[in-house]
N, C-alpha and C positions, 0 to 999 in steps of 0.2 A: 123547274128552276131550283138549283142547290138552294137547301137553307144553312144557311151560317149562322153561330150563337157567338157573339162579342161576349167577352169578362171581362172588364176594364173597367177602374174605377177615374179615372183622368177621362173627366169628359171633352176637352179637346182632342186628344186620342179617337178617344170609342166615337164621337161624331166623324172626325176626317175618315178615319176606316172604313165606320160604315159607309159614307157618303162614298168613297171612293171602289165600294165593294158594291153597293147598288147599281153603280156607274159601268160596272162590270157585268151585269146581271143576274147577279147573287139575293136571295132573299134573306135580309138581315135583322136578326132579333138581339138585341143587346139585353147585358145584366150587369148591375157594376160593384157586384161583388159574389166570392165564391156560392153562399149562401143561397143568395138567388140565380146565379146560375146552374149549380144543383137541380133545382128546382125546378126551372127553365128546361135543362134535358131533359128531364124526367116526363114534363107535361109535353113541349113541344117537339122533340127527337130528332135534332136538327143533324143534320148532313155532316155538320164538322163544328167544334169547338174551338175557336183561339182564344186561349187563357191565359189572363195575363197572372204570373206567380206572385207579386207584389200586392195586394188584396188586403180591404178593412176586414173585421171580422172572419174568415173563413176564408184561407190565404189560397192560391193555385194550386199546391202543391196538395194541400189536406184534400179541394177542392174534387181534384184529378184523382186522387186515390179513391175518391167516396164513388166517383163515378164508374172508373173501373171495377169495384168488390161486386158492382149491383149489375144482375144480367140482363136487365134491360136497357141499361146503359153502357157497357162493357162493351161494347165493338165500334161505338161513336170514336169516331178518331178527333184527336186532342193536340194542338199544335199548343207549345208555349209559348209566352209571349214575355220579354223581359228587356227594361231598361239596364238594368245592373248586372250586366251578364260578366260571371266571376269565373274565374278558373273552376273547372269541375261542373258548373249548373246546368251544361246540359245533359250531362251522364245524370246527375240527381234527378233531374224532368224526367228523362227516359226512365230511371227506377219508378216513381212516380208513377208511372203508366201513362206519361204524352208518348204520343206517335212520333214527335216529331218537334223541333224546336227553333226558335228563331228570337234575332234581337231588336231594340227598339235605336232610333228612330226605325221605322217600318220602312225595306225597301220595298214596294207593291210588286215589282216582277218576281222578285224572288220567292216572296211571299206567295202570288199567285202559283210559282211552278210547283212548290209544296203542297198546296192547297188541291190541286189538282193532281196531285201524287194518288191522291185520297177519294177527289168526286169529280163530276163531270164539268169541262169546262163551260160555261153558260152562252158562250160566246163560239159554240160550235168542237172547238176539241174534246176529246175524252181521259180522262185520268189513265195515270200509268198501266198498260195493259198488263204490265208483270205485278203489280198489285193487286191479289184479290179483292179487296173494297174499292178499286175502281171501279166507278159507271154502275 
């Protein structure tokens, strides 16, 4: 079963997600903020991270960078997650070192086809075969 790592500090959010990524067959571990999801990869090495960039203490972006620099976390693939998506914030993610980026409200299918860009689908499909960190 992929494990997913929630960032999110809006707990409305980080519960409907999860709920609805459990529901998918995803194993879901939330943090709700940069600091302890640092933290979170580090102990748990979960399959894929959706970060959200907007973060108390220890923002997404600082978040994503710290994960990247460290080789044991440097190949977890890092989707972002942003309500206030501005001109330019996905190119900044991707400097940043997200894989990959998306906006909020959360559409779930889309969500899901990126997510699976990355890991195995839980529900029987497999991530993009033209991606090496598929499957």
């Amino acid at each position: 079963m992929p494990k997913v790592l929630i960032v999110e500090d809006n707990e409305l959010s980080r519960d409907m997600l999860s709920r609805r990524l459990r529901r998918k067959g995803y194993e879901v571990l939330v943090a709700v903020d940069g600091g302890e999801g640092v933290a979170m990869v580090k102990k748990e090495k979960p399959d894929i991270v959706l970060m959200d960039l907007s973060l108390p203490d220890m923002d997404g972006w600082y978040a994503t960078r710290v994960l990247k620099e460290h080789e044991a976390t440097a190949n977890i693939p890092v989707i972002a997650l942003t309500a206030h998506a501005m001109s330019g914030d996905r190119e900044k993610a991707l400097e940043a070192g997200c894989d990959d980026y998306d906006t909020k409200p959360i559409d779930l299918r889309r969500l899901l086809s990126k997510i699976n860009r990355f890991v195995p689908d839980p529900e029987g499909g497999a991530g993009d075969p033209g991606d090496s960190r598929a499957g």
